[in-house]
C-alpha positions as CSV (number, residue, x, y, z in Angstrom):
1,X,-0.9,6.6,22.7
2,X,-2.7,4.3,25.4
3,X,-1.7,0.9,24.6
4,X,-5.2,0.1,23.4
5,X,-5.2,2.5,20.6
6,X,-1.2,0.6,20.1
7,X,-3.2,-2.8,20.0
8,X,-5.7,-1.4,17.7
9,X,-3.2,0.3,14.9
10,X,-1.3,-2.1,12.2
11,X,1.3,-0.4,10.7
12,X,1.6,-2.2,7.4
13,X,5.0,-2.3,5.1
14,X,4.6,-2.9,1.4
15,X,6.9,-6.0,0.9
16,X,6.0,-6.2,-3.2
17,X,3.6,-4.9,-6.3
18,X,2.2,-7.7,-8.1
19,X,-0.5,-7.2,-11.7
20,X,-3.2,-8.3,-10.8
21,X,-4.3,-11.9,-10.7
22,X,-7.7,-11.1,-13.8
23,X,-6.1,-10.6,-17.5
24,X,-9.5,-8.4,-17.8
25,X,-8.6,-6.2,-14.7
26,X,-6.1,-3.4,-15.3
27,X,-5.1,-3.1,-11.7
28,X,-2.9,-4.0,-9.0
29,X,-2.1,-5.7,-5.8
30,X,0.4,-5.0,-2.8
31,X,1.8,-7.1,-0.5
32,X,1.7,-6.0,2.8
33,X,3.3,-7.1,5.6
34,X,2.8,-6.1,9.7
35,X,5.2,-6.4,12.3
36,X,3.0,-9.3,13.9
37,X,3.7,-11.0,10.9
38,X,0.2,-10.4,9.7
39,X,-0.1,-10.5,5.8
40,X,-2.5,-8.6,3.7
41,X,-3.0,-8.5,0.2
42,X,-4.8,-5.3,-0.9
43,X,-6.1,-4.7,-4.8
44,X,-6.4,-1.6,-6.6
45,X,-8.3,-1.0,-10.0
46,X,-6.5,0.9,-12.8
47,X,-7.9,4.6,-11.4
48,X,-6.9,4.1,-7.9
49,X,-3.3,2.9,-8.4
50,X,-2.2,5.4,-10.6
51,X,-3.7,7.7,-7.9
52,X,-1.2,5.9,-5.4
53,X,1.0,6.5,-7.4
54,X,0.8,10.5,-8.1
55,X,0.5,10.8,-4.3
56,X,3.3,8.3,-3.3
57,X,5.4,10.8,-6.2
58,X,3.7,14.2,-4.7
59,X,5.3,13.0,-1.7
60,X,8.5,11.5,-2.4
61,X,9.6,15.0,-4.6
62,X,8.2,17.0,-1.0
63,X,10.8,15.0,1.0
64,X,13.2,14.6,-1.1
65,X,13.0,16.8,-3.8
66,X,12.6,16.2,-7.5
């Protein structure tokens, strides 16, 4: 990887999963963290979390198992 591409990339860790900040809004919102430092906070409505969360799952019982 040239080190443009490495300038380029954030490689983001989730640091916490908060409900979201709406009382209407079903969804979520992580907190993401870079190794710059660099903070993001990303929100998901209801359908796409519970998506996350089947694929974080699918993965999780691939590695590891179930």
């Amino acid at each position: 990887m040239s080190s443009d591409q490495n300038r380029d990339t954030h490689e983001f860790v989730v640091m916490d999963v908060q409900l979201a900040d709406n009382e209407t809004d079903d969804g979520i919102a992580l907190m993401l963290t870079d190794a710059r430092g660099g903070r993001a906070r990303m929100h998901l409505n209801g359908d796409m979390a519970e998506l996350l969360r089947e694929r974080v799952a699918f993965a999780l019982d691939r590695n590891m198992g179930p």
